[in-house]
N, C-alpha and C positions, 0 to 999 in steps of 0.2 A: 413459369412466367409470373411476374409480379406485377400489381398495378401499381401505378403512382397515384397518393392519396389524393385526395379529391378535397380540395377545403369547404368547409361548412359554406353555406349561401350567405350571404346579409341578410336578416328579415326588413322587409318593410311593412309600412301599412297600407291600407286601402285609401285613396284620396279621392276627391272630389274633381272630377273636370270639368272642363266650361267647354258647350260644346262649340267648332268654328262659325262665324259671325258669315252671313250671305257675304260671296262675292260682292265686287262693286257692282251697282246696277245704272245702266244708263238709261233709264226712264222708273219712276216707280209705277206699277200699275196698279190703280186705282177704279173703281167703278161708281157711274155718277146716275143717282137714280132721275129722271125726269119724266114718270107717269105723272101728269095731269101740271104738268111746269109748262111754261110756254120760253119756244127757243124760236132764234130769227136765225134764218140764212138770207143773206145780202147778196146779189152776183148769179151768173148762171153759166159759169164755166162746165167743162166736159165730167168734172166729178160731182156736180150740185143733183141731178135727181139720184143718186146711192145714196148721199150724203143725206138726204131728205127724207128716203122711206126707211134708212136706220134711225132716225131721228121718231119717226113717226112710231116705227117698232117697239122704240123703248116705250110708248104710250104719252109722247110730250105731245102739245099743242105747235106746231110749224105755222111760223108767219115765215113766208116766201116771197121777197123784197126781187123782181127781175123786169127791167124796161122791157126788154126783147126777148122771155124764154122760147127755149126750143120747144116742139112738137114731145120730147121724150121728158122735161121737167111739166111740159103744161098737163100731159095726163098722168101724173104721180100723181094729186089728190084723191083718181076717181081709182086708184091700185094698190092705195095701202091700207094694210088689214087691219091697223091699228091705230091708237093717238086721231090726231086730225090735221089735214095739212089746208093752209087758206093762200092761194099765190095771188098777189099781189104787183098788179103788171103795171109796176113803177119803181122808181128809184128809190134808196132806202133814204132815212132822214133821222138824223141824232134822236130823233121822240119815239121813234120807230123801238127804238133800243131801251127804253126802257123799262123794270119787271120783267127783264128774260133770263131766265136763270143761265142761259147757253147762246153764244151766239157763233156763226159759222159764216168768213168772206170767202166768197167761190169767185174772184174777180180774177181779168187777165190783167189786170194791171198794178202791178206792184205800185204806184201812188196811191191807186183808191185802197187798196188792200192794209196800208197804213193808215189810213184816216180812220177805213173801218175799226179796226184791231184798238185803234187811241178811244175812238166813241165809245164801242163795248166794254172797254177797261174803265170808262170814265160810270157809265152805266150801272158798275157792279158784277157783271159779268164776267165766266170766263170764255176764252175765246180760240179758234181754231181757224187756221187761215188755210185754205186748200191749197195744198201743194207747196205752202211755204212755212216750212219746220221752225225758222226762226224767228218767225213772228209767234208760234202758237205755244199759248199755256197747257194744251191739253193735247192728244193726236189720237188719231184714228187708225186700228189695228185691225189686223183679221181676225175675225170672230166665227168660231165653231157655237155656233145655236142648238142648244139644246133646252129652249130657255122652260123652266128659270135655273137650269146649270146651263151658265156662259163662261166660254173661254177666250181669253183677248190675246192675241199675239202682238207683239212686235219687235222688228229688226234695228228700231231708230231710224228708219230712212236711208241704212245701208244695204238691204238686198231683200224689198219688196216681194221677187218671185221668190225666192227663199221662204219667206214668210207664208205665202199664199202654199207653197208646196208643202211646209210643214203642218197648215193649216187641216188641210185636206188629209195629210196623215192621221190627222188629231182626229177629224171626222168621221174616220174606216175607224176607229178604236173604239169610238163610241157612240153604242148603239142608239138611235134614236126614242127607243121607247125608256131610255133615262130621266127623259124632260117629264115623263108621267110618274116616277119615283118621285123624282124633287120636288113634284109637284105636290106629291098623299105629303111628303117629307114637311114641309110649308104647312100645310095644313094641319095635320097633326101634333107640327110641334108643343100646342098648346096644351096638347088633352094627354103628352107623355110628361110635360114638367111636374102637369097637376100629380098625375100617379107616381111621379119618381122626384123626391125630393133631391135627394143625393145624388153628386156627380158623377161617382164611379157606375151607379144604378143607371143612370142616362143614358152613359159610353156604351152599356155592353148592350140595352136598346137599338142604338144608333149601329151597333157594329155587327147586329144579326139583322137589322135593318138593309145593310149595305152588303151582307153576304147573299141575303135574297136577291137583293136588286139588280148584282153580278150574276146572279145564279137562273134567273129571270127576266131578262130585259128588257126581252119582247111584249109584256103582259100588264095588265093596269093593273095595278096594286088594289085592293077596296079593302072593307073594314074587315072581312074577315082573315086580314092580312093581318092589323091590327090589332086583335084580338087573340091570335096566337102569338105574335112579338110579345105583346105586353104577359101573356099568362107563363110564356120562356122566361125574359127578365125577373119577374116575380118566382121563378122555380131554379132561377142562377144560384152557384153557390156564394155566398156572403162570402167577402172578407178578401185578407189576402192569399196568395199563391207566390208560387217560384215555379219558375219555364225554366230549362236547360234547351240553350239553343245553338247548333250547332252554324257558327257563321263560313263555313267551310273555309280551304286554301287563301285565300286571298282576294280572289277577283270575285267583288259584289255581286257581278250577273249570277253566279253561281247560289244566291242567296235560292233558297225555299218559298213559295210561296204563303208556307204557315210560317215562315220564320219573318216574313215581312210582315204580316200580320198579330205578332207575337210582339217585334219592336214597336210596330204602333199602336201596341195597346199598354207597353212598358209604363209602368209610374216612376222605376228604378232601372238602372241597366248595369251593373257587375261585367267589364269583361278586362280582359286580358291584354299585357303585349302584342301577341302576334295577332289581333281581330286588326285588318286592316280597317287605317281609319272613315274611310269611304263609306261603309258599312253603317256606320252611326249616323249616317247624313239621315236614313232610311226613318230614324229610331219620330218617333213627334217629338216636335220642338218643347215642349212642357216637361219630356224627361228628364229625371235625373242622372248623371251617367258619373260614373267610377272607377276608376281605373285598380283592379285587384288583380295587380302583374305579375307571373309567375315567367320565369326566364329560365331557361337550363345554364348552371352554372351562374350566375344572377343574383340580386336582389333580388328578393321573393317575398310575396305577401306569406303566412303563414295558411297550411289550410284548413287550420281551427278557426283562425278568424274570419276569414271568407266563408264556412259554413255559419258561424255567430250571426254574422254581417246578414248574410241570405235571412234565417231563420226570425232575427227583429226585424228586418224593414217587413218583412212577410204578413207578421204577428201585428205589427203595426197599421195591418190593415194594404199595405201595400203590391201593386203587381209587376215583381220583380222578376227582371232576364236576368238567368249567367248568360253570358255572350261568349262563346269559347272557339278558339281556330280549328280549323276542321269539322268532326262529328265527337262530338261529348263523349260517344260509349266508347270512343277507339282511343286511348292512352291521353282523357282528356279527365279524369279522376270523377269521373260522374258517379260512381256508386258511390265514394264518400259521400258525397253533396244530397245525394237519392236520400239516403240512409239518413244523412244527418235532420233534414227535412221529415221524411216520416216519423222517426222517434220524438222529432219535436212535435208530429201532430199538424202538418205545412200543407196542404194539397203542392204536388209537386208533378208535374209532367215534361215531357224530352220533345224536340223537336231537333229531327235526325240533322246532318245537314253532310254537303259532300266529304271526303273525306280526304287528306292531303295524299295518300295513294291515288285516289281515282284522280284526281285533280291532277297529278302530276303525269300520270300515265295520259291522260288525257291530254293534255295540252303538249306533250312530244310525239301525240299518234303512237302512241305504244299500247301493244294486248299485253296484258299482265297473265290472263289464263289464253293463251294461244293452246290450240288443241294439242298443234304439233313438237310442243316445247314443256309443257307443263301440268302435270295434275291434280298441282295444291296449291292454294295460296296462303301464306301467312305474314301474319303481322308479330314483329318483335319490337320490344324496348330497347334499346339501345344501354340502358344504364339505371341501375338498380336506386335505391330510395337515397345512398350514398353518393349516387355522380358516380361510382365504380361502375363496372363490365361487369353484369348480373352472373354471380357460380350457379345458376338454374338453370340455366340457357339448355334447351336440348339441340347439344352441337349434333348430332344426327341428322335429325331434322332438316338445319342448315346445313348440310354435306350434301343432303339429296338432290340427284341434279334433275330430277323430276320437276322441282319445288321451287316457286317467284316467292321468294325471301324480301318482305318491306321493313327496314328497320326504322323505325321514331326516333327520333333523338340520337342521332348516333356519332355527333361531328366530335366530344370529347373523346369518346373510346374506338372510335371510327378501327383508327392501326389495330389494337391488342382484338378488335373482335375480329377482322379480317385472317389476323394470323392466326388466332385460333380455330377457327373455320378450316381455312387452310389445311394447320395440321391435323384437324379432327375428321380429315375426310373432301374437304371442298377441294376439286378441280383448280388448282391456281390460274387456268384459262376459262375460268366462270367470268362470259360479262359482269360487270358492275357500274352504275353511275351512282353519284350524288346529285342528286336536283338542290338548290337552292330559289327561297320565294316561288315557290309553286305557282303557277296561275297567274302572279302577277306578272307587270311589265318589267320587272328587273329579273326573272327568271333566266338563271342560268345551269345546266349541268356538267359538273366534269363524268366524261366517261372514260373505264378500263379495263381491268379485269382484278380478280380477287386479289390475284400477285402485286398490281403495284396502284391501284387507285389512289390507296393512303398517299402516296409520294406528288401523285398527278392533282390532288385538293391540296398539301400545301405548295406545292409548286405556283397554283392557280389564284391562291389568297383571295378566294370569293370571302363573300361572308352573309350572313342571314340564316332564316330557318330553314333546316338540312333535311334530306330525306334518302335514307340511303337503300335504294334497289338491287335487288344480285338474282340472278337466274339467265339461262340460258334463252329467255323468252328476249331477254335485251341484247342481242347480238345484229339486230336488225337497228338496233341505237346507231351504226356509225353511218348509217344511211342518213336518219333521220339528222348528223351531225353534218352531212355533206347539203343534206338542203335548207339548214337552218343554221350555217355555225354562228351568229348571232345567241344563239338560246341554248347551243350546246358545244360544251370547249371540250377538245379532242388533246 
């Protein structure tokens, strides 16, 4: 048996991209400081005492404008912990509005609620009219208090309990003894600029800073917190580095948690074609990100130049991701990269990540090591440094019907390695699927058996990154095809 030649790839280069611009936003969120400002609320409708002891929280000055308040706005002066509130048991008056940095109409009556809104705008102020969105310059959102980390939510005034319900989410997540972090955080900030001139030198303060605070939540920070932060950052190693990071199959959930922490601390981010683009949302906005795409059969960056690439931005001081699909060590060319980095002299470390086997076995409910089906598992190439069907291959191996056989790459030489399998010993009635897009939401498999799979992928003219499975552990596949034929084509 013969191959058909495989033509060379096109090289390209490594380019620059820009990464995507927010969604449209329909309200921008902004926060308005008013410790020691004075703000008026006008009106003493059903939302004027919340509106009043938030007001007071922030630490403003509250002048309280109400002919007739209720029983529940007259004792808000003597119940807020904060600010100062003075009510005023009269009608408000244009002079009233004066020098307020904020002002707030709590009226039931849409005529006064416009006079208000004209006065305060005439005033300098800006203004918020309770319960009517289209008068107001500013609104009011649910707010998880942790202060002084504050989170503001809002829905624009399309589904309120929505909002309160996510709110309350936000709140289980995070732990109240945060507010005592941010708070040493505030404090301290001045006595880490003094010691750490340099920005990079800040970040990694701030970022062993933030692993305590995750890692302790419950606990008051003090100085001798301090004082081991700062003597770690001064025992950091200088300079730059290269991360190898594995952004697994496709779907982000799947990310690492060192791997999230690896993109937020990126200066530079190298990754590839198949890193789904979701992925990079994760990365901080300040990075740089590149696109060094390697395609099977493709235009293809070179992998001299991607190590070159890694090793200057590195040298340069910078801390650069590879960002690579699946897990780097599995047929993801990382010992080059390793290699090339240590002879250059690069501190250079891995961060594993799932891998497009588990990934795919996972998301169809399939065991790859079933006890009762299997006693090895192995991972092959699909096609040797040519694009050709690798002459290495230990077709034994793949004959064993012991053995859950994953092959990488395998959509060009898919037929010639099936058939050699075949005649080298493999069961022509060995299951077989091809997964395509793993994990993600366009995940599709054909499945069938060693004899005729090849026929049933082009029959199917899927297309995307391939992943081809064979063992006797995937027989339980036309199961998982009868309750999901969506995700797998029969």
């Amino acid at each position: 048996m013969t191959d058909t030649p495989i033509p060379l790839r096109a090289a390209r280069a490594p380019r620059d991209t820009n990464a995507a611009g927010l969604e449209p936003l329909a309200v921008l969120p902004v926060f308005v400081p008013l410790r020691g400002k004075r703000v008026v609320l006008a009106g003493s409708s059903g939302g004027a005492p919340w509106k009043v002891k938030v007001l007071a929280a922030a630490g403003a000055r509250v002048d309280v404008y109400a002919p007739e308040p209720g029983e529940e706005l007259r004792a808000v002066p003597a119940e807020v912990v904060d600010g100062h509130v003075t009510l005023h048991e009269r009608a408000w008056t244009p002079d009233d509005l004066w020098g307020a940095a904020f002002c707030v109409g709590a009226m039931e009556d849409e005529t006064d609620a416009v006079a208000f809104v004209a006065a305060a705008r005439g005033a300098g102020a800006i203004v918020n009219a309770v319960d009517r969105p289209h008068l107001c310059d500013v609104k009011f959102g649910a707010i998880v208090n942790r202060s002084p980390l504050v989170v503001g939510i809002s829905t624009e005034g399309a589904a309120p309990v929505f909002g309160q319900t996510v709110r309350a989410r936000i709140e289980a997540m995070l732990p109240r003894g945060f507010a005592r972090w941010v708070a040493a955080a505030r404090d301290w900030r001045g006595r880490v600029t003094g010691r750490f001139h340099g920005f990079a030198e800040r970040r990694v303060f701030w970022e062993r800073f933030t692993d305590r605070a995750f890692a302790e939540p419950d606990r008051a920070p003090g100085e001798a917190d301090l004082a081991e932060l700062l003597g770690e950052t001064e025992a950091a190693p200088k300079g730059g580095a290269v991360t190898l990071v594995g952004a697994g199959p496709g779907d982000a959930e799947l990310l690492t948690l060192k791997a999230l922490r690896s993109l937020r601390n990126a200066d530079v981010i190298l990754y590839d074609d198949l890193v789904a683009p979701e992925i990079l949302d994760y990365a901080r906005r300040e990075a740089r990100t590149m696109l060094v795409g390697k395609t099977g059969h493709g235009p293809s960056c070179r992998q001299d130049d991607i190590n070159a690439l890694m090793v200057q931005l590195a040298r340069s001081g910078k801390q650069v991701v590879r960002l690579k699909s699946g897990d780097p060590l599995v047929f993801g060319r990382a010992g080059e990269e390793i290699e090339a980095c240590r002879v250059a002299g690069v501190p250079v470390t891995v961060v594993p990540g799932v891998s497009a086997a588990q990934g795919a076995a996972a998301s169809l409910g399939l065991s790859l090591t079933h006890r009762d089906a299997a006693r090895r598992l192995q991972y092959v190439t699909g096609h040797d440094r040519r694009g050709a069907l690798p002459d290495d291959l230990n077709w034994g191996a793949l004959a064993d019907p012991s053995v859950t056989t994953v092959v990488y790459m395998p959509k060009r030489t898919l037929r010639a390695l099936l058939a050699r399998a075949v005649a080298e010993g493999l069961a022509p009635s060995t299951p077989a699927l091809l997964v395509f897009n793993a994990t993600r939401p366009s995940q599709q498999a054909v499945r069938g058996t060693a004899a005729n799979l090849a026929d049933r992928v082009e029959a199917a003219g899927l297309d995307g990154p391939a992943l081809l499975m064979v063992g006797t552990v995937f027989a339980e596949a036309a199961e998982v095809a009868r309750e999901a034929p969506a995700r797998v084509a029969i």
